[in-house]
C-alpha positions as CSV (number, residue, x, y, z in Angstrom):
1,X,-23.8,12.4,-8.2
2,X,-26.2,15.2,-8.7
3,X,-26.4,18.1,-11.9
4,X,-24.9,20.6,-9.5
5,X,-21.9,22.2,-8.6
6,X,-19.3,21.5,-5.8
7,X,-16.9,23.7,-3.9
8,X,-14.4,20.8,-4.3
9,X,-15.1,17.1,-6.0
10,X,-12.8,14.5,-5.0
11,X,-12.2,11.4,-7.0
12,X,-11.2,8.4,-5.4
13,X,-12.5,7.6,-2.0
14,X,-9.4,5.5,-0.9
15,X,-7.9,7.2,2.1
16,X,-6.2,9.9,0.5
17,X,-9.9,11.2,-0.7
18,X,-11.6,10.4,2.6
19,X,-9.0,12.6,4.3
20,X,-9.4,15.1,1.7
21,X,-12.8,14.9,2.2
22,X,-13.3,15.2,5.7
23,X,-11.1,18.2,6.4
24,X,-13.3,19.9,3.2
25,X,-16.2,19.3,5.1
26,X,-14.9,19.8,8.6
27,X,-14.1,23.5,6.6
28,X,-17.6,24.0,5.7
29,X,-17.1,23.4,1.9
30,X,-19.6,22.2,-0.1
31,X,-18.0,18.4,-0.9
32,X,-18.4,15.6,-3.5
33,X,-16.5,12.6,-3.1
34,X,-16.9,10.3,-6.3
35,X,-15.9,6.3,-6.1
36,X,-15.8,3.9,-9.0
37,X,-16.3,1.3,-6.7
38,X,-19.5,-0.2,-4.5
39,X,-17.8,1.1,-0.9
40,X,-15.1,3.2,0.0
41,X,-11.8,2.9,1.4
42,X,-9.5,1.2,-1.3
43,X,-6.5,-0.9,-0.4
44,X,-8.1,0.0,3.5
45,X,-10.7,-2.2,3.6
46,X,-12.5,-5.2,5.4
47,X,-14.7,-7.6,4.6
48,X,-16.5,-10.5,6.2
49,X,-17.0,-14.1,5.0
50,X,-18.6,-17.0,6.8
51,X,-18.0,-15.1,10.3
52,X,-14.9,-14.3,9.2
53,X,-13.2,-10.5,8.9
54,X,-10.0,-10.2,6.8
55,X,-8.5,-6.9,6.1
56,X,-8.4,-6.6,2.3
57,X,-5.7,-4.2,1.8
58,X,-3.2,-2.8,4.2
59,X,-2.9,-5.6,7.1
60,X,-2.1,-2.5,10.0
61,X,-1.4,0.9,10.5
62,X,1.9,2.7,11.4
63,X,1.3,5.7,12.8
64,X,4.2,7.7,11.9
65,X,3.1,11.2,13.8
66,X,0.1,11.1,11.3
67,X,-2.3,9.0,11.9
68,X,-3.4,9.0,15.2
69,X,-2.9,13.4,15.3
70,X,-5.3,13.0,12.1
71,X,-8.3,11.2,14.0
72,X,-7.9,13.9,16.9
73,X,-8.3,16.9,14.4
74,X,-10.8,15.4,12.8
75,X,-12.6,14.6,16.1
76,X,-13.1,10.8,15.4
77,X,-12.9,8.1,18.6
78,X,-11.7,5.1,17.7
79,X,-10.0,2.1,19.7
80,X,-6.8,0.7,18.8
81,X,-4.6,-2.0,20.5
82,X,-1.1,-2.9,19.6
83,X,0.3,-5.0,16.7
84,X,3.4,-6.9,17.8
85,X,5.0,-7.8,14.7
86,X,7.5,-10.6,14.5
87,X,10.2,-11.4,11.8
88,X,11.0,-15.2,11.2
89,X,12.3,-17.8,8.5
90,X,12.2,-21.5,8.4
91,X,11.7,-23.0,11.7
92,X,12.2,-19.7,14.0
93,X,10.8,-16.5,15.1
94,X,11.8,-13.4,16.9
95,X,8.9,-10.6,18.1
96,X,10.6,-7.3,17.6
97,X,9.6,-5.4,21.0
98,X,11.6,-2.7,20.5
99,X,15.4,-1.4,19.6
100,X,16.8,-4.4,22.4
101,X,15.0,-7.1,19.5
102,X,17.6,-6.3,17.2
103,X,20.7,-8.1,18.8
104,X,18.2,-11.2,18.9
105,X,17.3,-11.2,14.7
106,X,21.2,-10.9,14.6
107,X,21.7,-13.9,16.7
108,X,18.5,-15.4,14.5
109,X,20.3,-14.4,11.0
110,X,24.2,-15.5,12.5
111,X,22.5,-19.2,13.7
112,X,21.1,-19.1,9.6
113,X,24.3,-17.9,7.9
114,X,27.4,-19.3,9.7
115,X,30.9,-16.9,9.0
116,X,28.6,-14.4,8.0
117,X,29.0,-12.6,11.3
118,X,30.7,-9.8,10.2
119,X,28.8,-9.2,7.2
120,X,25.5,-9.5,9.6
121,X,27.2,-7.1,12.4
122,X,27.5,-4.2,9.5
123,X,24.3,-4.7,8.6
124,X,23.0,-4.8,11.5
125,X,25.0,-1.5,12.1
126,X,23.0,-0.2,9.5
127,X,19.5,-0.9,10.7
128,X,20.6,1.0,14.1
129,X,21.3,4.2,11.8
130,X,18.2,3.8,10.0
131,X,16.1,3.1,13.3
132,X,17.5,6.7,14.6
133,X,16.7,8.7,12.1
134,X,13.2,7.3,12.0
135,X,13.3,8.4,15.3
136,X,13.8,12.0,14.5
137,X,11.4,12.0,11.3
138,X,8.8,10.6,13.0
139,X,9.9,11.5,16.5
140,X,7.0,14.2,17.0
141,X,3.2,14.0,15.4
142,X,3.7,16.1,12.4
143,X,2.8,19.5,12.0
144,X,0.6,19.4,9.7
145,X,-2.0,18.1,11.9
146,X,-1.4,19.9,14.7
147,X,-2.7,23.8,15.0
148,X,0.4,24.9,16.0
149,X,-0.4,28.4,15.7
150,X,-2.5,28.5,19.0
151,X,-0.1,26.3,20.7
152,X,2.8,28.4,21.0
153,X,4.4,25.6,23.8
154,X,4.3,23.1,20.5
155,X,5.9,25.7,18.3
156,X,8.6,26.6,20.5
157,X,10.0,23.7,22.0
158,X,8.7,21.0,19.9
159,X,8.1,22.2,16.4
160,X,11.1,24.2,16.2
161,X,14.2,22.0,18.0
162,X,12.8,19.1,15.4
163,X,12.9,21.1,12.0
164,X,16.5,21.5,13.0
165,X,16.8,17.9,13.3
166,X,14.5,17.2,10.7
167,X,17.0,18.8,7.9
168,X,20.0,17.7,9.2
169,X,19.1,14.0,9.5
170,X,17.1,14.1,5.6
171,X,20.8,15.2,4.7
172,X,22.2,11.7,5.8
173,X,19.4,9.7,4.5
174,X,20.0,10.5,1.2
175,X,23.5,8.3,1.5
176,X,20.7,5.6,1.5
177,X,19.0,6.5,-1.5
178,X,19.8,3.1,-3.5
179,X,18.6,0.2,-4.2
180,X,18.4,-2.2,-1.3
181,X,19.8,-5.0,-3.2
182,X,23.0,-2.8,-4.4
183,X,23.2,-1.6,-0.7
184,X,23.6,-4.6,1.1
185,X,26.1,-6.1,-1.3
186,X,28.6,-3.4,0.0
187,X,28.6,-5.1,3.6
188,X,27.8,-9.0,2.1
189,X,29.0,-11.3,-0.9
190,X,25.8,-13.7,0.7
191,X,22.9,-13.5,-1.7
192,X,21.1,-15.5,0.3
193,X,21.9,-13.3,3.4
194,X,20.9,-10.6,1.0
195,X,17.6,-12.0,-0.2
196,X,16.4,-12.5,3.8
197,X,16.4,-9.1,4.1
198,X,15.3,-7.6,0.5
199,X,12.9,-10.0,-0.5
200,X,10.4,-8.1,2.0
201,X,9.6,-5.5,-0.2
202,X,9.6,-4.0,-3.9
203,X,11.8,-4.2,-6.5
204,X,14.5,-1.7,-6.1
205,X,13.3,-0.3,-2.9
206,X,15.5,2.5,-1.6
207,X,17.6,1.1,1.1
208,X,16.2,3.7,3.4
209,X,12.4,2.8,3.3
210,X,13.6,-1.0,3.2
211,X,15.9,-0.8,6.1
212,X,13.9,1.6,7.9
213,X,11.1,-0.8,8.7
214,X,12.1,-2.3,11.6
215,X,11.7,0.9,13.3
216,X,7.9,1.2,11.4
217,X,7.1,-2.2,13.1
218,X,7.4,-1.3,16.6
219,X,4.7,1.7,15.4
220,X,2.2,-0.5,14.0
221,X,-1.6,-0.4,15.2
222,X,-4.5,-2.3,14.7
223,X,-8.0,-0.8,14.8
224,X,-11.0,-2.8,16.7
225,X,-13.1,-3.9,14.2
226,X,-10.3,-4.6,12.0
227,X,-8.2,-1.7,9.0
228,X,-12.0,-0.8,7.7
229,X,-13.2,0.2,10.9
230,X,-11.0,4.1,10.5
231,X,-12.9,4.0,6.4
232,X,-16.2,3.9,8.5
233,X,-16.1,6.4,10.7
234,X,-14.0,8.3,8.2
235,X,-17.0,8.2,5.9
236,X,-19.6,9.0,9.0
237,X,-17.7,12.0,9.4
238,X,-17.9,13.2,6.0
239,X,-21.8,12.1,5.8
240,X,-22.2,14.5,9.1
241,X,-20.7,17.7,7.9
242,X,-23.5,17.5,4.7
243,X,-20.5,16.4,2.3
244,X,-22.1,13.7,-0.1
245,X,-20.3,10.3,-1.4
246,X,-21.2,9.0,-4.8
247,X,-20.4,5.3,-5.2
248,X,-20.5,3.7,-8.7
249,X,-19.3,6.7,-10.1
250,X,-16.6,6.1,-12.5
251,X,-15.1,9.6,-13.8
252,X,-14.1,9.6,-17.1
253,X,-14.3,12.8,-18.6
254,X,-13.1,15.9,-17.4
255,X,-13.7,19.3,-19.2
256,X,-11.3,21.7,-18.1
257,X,-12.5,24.7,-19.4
258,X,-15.9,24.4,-18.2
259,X,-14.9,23.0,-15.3
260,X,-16.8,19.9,-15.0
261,X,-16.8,16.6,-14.8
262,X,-18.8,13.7,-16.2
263,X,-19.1,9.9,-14.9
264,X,-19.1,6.8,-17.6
265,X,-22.8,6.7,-17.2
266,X,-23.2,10.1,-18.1
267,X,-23.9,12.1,-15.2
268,X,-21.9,15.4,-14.6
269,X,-21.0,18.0,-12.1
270,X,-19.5,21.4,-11.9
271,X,-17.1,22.0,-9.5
272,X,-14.4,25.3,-8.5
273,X,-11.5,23.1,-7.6
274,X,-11.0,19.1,-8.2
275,X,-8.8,16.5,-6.3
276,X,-7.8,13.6,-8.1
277,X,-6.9,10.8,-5.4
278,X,-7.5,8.0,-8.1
279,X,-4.6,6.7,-10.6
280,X,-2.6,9.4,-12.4
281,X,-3.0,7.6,-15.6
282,X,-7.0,7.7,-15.2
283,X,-6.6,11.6,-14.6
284,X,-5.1,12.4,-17.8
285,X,-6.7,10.4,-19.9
286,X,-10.0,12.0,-18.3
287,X,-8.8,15.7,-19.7
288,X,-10.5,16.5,-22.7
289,X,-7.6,18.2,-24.8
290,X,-10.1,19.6,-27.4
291,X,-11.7,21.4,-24.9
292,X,-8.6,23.4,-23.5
293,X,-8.0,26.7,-25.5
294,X,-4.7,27.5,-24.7
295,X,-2.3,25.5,-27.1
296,X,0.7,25.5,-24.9
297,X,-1.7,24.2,-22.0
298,X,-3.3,21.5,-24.2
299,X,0.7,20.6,-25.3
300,X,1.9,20.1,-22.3
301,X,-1.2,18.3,-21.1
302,X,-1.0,15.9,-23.8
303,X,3.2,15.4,-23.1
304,X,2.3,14.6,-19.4
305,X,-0.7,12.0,-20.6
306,X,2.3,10.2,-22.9
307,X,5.2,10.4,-19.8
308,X,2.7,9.0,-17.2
309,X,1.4,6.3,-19.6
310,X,5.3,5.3,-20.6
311,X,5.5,4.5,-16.6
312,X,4.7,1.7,-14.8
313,X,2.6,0.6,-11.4
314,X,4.9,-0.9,-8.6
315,X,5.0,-4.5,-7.4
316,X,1.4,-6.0,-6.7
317,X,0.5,-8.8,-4.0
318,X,-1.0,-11.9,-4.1
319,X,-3.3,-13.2,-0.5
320,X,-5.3,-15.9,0.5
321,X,-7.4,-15.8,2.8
322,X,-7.9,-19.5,4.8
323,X,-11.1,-19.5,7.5
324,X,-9.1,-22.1,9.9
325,X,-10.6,-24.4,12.4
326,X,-7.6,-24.1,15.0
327,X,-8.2,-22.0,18.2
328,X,-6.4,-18.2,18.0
329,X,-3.6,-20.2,21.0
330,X,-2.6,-22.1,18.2
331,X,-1.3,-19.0,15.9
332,X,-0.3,-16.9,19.3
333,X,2.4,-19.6,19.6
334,X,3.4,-20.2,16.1
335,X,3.1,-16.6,14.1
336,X,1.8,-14.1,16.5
337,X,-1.0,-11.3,14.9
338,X,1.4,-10.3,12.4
339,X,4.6,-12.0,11.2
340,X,7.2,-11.8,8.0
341,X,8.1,-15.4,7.3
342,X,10.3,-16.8,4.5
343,X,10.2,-20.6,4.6
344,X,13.5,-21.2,3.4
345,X,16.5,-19.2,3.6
346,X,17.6,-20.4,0.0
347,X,15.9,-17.1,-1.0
348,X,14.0,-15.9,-4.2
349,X,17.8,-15.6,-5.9
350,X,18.2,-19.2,-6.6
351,X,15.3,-18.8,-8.8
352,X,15.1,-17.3,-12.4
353,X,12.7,-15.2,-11.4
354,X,11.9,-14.1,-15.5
355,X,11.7,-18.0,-16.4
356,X,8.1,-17.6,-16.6
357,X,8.5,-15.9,-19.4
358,X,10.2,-18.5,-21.4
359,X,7.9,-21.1,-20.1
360,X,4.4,-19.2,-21.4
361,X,3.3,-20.0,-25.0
362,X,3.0,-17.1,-27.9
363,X,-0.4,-14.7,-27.6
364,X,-1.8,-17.2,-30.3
365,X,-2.0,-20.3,-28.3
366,X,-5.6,-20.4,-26.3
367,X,-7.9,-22.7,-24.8
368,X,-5.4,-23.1,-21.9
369,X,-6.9,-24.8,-18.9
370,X,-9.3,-26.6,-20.7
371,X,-9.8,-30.0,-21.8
372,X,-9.2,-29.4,-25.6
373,X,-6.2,-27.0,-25.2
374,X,-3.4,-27.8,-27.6
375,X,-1.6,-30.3,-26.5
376,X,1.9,-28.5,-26.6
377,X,-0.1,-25.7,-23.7
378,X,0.3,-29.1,-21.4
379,X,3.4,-29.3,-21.3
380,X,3.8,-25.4,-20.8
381,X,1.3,-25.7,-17.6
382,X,2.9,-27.9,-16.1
383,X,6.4,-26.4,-16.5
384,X,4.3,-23.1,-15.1
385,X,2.6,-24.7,-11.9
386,X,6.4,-26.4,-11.1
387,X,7.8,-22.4,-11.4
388,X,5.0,-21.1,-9.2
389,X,5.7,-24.0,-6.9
390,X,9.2,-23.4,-6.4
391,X,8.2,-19.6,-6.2
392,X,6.0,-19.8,-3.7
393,X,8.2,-22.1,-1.7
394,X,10.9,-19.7,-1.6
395,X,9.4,-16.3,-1.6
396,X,8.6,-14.1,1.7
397,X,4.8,-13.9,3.4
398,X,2.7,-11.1,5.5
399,X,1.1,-13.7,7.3
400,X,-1.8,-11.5,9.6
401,X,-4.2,-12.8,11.9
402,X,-7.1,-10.3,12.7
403,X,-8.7,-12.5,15.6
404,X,-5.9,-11.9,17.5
405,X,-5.8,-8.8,17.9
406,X,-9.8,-8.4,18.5
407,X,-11.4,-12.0,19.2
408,X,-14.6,-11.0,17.4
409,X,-13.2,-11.0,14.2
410,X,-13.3,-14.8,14.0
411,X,-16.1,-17.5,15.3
412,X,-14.8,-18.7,18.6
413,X,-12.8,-21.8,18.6
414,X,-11.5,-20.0,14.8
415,X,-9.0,-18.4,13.1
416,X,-9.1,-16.2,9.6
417,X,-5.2,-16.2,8.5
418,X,-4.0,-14.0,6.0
419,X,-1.0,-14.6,3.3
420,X,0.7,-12.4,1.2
421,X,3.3,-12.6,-0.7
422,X,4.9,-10.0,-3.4
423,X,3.6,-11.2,-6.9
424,X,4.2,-10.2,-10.7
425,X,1.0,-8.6,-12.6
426,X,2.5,-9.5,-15.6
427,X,2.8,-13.0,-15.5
428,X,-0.8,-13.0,-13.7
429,X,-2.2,-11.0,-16.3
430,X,-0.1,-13.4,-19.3
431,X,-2.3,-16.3,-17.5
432,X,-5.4,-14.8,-17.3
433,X,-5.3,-14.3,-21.2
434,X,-4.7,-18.0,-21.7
435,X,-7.9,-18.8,-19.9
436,X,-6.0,-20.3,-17.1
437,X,-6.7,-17.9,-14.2
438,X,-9.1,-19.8,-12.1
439,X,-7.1,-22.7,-12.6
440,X,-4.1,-20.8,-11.2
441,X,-6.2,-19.4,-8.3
442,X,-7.1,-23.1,-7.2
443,X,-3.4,-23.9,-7.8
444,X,-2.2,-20.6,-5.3
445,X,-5.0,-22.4,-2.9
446,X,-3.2,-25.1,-2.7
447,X,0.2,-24.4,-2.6
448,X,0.5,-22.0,0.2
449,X,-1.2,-23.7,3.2
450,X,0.8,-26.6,1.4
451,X,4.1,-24.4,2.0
452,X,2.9,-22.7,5.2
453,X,2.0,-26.6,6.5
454,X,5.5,-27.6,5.4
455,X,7.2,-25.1,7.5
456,X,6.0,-22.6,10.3
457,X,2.0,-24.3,10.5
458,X,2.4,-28.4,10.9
459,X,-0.9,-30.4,10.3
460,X,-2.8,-27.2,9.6
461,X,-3.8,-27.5,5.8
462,X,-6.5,-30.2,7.1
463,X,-8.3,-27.8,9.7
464,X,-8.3,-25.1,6.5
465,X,-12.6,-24.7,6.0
466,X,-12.5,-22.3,3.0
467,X,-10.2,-20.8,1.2
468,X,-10.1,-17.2,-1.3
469,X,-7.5,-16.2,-3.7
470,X,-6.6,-12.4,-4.4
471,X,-4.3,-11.3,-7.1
472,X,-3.0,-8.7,-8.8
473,X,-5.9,-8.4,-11.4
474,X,-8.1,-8.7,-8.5
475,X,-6.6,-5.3,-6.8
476,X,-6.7,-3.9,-10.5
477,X,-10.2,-4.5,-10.5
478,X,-11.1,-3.1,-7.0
479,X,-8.8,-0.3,-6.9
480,X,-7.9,0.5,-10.9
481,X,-4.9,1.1,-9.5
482,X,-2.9,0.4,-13.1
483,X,-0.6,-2.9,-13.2
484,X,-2.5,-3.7,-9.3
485,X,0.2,-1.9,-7.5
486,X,-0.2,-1.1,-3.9
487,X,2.4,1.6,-3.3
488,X,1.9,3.6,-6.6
489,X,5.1,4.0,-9.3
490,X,7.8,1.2,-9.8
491,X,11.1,1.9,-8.0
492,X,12.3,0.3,-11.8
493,X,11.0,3.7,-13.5
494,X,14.2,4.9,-15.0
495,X,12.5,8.6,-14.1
496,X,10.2,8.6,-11.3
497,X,6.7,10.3,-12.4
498,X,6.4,11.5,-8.8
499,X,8.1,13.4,-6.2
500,X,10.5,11.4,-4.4
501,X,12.1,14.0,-2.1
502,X,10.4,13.7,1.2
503,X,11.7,17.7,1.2
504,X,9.5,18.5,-1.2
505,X,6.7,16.6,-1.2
506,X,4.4,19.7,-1.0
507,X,4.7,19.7,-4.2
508,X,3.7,16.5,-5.0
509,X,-0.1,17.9,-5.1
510,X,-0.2,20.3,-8.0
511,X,-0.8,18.9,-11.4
512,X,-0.6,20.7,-14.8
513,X,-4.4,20.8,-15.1
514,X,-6.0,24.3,-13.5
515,X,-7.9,24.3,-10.5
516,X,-6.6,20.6,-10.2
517,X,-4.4,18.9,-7.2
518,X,-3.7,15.2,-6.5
519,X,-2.9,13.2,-3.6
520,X,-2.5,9.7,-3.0
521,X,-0.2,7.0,-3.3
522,X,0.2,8.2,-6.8
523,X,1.8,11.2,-6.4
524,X,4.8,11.0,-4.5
525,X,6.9,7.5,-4.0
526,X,7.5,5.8,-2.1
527,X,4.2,6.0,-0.6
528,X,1.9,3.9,2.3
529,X,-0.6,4.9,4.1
530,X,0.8,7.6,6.2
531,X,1.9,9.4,2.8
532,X,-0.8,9.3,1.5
533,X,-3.0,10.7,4.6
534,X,-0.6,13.5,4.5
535,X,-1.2,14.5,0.8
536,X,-5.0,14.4,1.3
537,X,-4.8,16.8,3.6
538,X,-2.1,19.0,1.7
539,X,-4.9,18.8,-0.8
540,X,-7.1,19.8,1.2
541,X,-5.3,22.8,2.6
542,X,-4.3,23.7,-0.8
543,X,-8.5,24.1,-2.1
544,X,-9.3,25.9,1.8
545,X,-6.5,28.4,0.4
546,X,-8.0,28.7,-2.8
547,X,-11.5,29.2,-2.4
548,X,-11.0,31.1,0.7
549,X,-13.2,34.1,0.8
550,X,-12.3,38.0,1.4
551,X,-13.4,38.7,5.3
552,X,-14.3,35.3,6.0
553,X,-11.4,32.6,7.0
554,X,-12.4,29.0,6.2
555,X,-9.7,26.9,8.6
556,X,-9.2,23.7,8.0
């Protein structure tokens, strides 16, 4: 970061700032785009270890009408090839192909839950609905990355037909605007039944996102080179049209009056309009209030900083990553690239999922892990491992496999495996201030190729080479996305600090701070990667409109 001053500065080069940043440049604008981190790309990342690539964040991409209309605008080439995903528990699986998979997951979840057919058939009912108006939201590549304007064949029978469609189908979606859980217990007494089916995602996930992932599925693609290969070229791009990409810049100070910014080492830069693509709770704690003149402003400034701190990051993951000595055949036939597996249909229900918290000892009790903790921590660990045992054997995995969907991504003969499974920051971060973490780490190592082994991989855990262990501190740290949450705010918010009206999302970008917007997965929920594309470039379009220039028309 240089003593100068920027057209736009960006802060956060996940892909919400890289697509900020590229259509900036593509523009014209003078660009900075400031990262905390050594490389870019966030929770879209890869890295490589032993010959191995694993995708550290996001494990494909869904389209959605965004993504792929994004890369032509922007002019990047890039190869993708398709990511069959496949839904399974205990000892079977189904690949969802298409709409015609869905009477075969029935037929799966009927064989599981015996005189549940009924309950399943409504359900199932549901999906359908859900799966058509996906159909219709995501039916055409979406406008905003399309220059409609010039094709008036686009804007008249496309563009048009489907905003009609559009707003009468966002009208029905809103009956699903609940709680998955509290949903599906209107069709089924089964917890168990329910638990297959919620356990995939978040903690009060609106039924509508939840059940409308079976339609996202048959979308997903997965880039050659594996999810960091689109942060690469994203980043070449950017580097070509002159913008510039600080890395190990940290900002932590912004002076709103001034209008300039200042990194933790002390560097600082002037800029006309700022996007902040990092976490919301960074940004306002960045504002200097005793730098803002107008009272009201600073107020209202300062309430903001209080309501966003009051809120809390969604559900984190943890992954490990296994290097595998068992040929790619050997996963094709049991998981496929990309599966959703829950080992036992018991669910996570029959578990007290807050017994942790009776089990850990008070703040005062440290040394845990070590060989002259106090003897009552003993007992405690072991009571923990046995939770996160039972956990862990019951919860639900992303189970990816990047070699099989580009051969090069493993040493031949290999496979890298990938599982995730939904985890709780707290209880992670409650460890990791007993002194306990690696221990737990080695304990997670264990437990899921142990559980994996036990179930949908026999006799694998021996042919495991190496093993790595990512949790939700570990995303904290890479990201400083706050609590390690991978899709922004908690659904358990009792008011969501975000926009959550897909209607309105365009004004998810503005922020109470002049000559500031935002964008990411931060600013409007529930948010992925398409989401948070799209408010990059709102962004984006927002500055060209800003800093536009009497005479001369800056198009993004």
């Amino acid at each position: 970061m240089k003593d100068s001053s920027y057209d736009a500065i960006i802060v956060g080069a996940g892909i919400a700032g890289l697509t900020a940043a590229a259509y900036l440049c593509k523009g014209g604008y003078h660009v900075l785009l400031c990262e905390k981190n050594e490389k870019t790309g966030g929770l879209v990342s890869s890295f490589t270890q032993n010959g191995f690539t694993f995708d550290g964040g996001i494990r494909a991409f869904e389209n959605s009408g965004i993504v792929f209309p994004m890369l032509r605008q922007l002019g990047i080439d890039m190869q993708f090839v398709r990511n069959p995903v496949s839904v399974g528990m205990e000892e079977e699986r189904i690949r969802l192909e298409g709409k015609e998979s869905l009477p075969a997951y029935s037929d799966m979840l009927k064989r599981k839950f015996p005189g549940d057919e009924d309950d399943i058939d409504r359900i199932i009912a549901q999906i359908k609905k859900t799966m058509k108006y996906m159909d219709v939201i995501y039916g055409i590549d979406n406008p905003l990355f399309v220059d409609y304007m010039e094709d008036k064949t686009y804007l008249y029978k496309t563009l048009l037909p489907w905003l009609l469609k559009y707003h009468l189908t966002m009208k029905k979606v809103k009956k699903q605007n609940e709680p998955v859980n509290r949903f599906l217990k209107k069709m089924t007494d089964n917890q168990m039944l329910i638990d297959m089916i919620a356990q995939h995602f978040f903690k009060e996930t609106p039924a509508f996102f939840a059940l409308s992932y079976f339609g996202l599925y048959l979308d997903y693609s997965y880039p050659v080179g594996g999810t960091g290969a689109l942060i690469e070229k994203m980043q070449e791009m950017i580097l070509s049209r002159n913008g510039e990409i600080s890395l190990q810049t940290e900002i932590t100070f912004i002076d709103v009056e001034s209008r300039r910014v200042a990194s933790k080492d002390g560097r600082t830069a002037g800029y006309k309009k700022l996007i902040w693509c990092a976490d919301t709770k960074a940004l306002y704690a960045s504002v200097s209030l005793s730098g803002i003149r107008d009272a009201a402003l600073q107020a209202k400034i300062k309430s903001q900083r209080q309501f966003v701190n009051g809120n809390r990051g969604g559900d984190s993951v943890l992954t490990v990553f296994l290097s595998v000595n068992l040929a790619n055949s050997y996963f094709a036939d049991k998981c496929g690239s990309h599966l959703f597996y829950t080992p036992q249909k018991k669910g996570l229900s029959s578990l007290d999922l807050n017994g942790w918290r009776e089990i850990m000892p008070n703040p005062g009790l440290t040394g845990a892990g070590s060989t002259d903790a106090p003897p009552q921590w003993k007992s405690r660990e072991d009571a923990l491992s046995n939770w996160i045992r039972q956990y862990l054997f019951l919860t639900t995995y992303e189970i990816s496999c990047p070699s099989l969907r580009d051969p090069a991504l493993a040493p031949e003969g290999m496979t890298g495996v990938i599982a995730s499974t939904l985890f709780d920051y707290d209880l992670v971060k409650s460890i990791s201030d007993l002194g306990w973490y690696d221990d737990f780490k080695g304990l997670c190592e264990k437990i899921i190729p142990e559980v994996l082994d036990a179930s949908i991989f026999p006799g694998f855990a021996v042919q495991i080479q190496n093993t790595l262990c990512s949790t939700p501190l570990t995303l904290q740290s890479l990201t400083g996305n706050s609590d390690g949450a991978i899709t922004g705010w908690a659904f358990t918010n009792k008011v969501m600090p975000a926009v959550n009206v897909f209607p309105q999302i365009a004004r998810s970008i503005r922020t109470l701070i002049p000559d500031t917007y935002q964008a990411g997965q931060w600013t409007f929920s529930p948010s992925g990667l398409p989401v948070s594309i799209m408010t990059g470039k709102m962004a984006a379009n927002a500055v060209c409109k800003d800093l536009g220039l009497p005479g001369q028309e800056k198009k993004v």
